[in-house]
Phi, psi and omega in degrees: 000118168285134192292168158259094204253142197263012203343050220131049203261009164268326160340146168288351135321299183274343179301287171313318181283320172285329158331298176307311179303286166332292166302006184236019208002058176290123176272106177251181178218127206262171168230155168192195189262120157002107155158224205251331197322288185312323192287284149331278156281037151275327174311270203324318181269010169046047162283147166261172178200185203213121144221162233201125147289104229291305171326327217254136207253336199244357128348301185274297195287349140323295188301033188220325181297311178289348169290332197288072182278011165112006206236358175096135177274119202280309191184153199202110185243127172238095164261052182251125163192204177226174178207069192264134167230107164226146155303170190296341177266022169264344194258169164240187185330291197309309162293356159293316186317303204263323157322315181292326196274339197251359174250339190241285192279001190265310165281334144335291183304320197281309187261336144352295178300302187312309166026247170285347141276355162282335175275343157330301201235004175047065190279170201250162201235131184224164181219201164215117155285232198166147185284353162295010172234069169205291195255107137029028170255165181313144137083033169235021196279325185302306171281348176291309172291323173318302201311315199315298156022280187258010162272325188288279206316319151307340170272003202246320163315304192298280181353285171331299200252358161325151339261035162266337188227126187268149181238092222218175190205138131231143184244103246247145168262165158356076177287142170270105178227162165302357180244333180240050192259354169310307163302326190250054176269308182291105181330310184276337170295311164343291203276339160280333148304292168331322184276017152256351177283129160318329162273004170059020080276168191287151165302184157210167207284359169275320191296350182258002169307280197349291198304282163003265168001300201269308205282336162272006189292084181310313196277031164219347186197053184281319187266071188209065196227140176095354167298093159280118185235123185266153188224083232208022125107335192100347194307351188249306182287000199209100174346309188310182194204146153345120153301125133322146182238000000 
């Protein structure tokens, strides 16, 4: 059966999507960074895995070659990403430089490889934006462009691989996850962020799994390429703000 390879599958996005996927006895392949984390859950979850240096292109296409059981790559999620919030005059050339690469062309590359075992099996491609690359916020122009980024590159991929490889996004607002748990340390901040979303709390990694799921599903979202989909809390389309409950 061809897997589904996860790149970040120890994040809390990819940690729930491959959980999630298995249960639904979805067959992954999990990737991660060199140590026991990646390893340890691929134990736990009868996973095959990888590890890979997100930077590194030939890295990537080792995990990707090793992702193959000969039957074609099923699907391929780079649930790798960042969160640099600086103003501009804090940031420099470099930190633009490595946003990009670790949002945009590093997954490029991770489907590159994948290529022609994803046309194998007429696997599905999902990658992530952020609602900041549609709206507006302070101290966001490195990762706000990054994302944008990866919406051109997902409608331009889909175009490319049309009608064999499907090509999708979601684009997620302010999660509680381990990567944006800096932002959320503080209780009242939390809870002031949250109270900007029109749904009054922060996401979480089931709600973008769920979407996540229906989008590598060919017999549930099989007519669904070129697609950023937000899961964002109301937070990109809608004025309002949060209610007190």
């Amino acid at each position: 059966m061809p897997k589904v390879m996860i790149f970040g599958a120890t994040g809390g996005v990819g940690r729930q999507l491959s959980n999630d996927l298995v249960k639904k006895g979805v067959s992954v392949h999990l990737v991660g960074r060199t140590g026991s984390d990646v390893a340890a859950l691929a134990e736990q979850l009868g996973a095959s895995f990888s590890h890979a240096d997100a930077l590194d292109t030939d890295s990537l296409a080792h995990a990707a070659k090793e992702a193959d059981d000969g039957n074609g790559i099923a699907g391929l999620v780079w649930a790798i990403g960042s969160i640099l919030l600086k103003p501009l005059a804090a940031l420099r050339e470099e930190d633009f430089i490595e946003t990009y690469k670790l949002n945009v062309s590093a997954p490029a590359m991770a489907i590159k490889a994948a290529q022609p075992a994803l046309k194998a099996a007429n696997g599905s491609v999902l990658l992530f934006s952020s609602v900041a690359a549609t709206s507006g916020f302070t101290s966001h122009a490195a990762i706000g462009a990054a994302k944008a980024g990866v919406e051109g590159l997902v409608r331009s991929l889909a175009a490319e691989f049309s009608p064999d490889i499907r090509v999708n996004a979601i684009a997620p607002s302010l999660s509680d996850t381990k990567m944006a748990a800096p932002l959320l340390a503080s209780p009242a901040m939390a809870e002031g962020i949250a109270k900007m979303h029109p749904l009054g709390r922060l996401g979480t990694p089931n709600d973008i799994s769920q979407l996540a799921c229906l989008l590598l599903d060919n017999a549930a979202s099989g007519w669904i390429t070129g697609s950023v989909m937000a899961v964002d809390g109301g937070r990109g389309n809608l004025a309002t703000t949060g209610r007190a409950r």
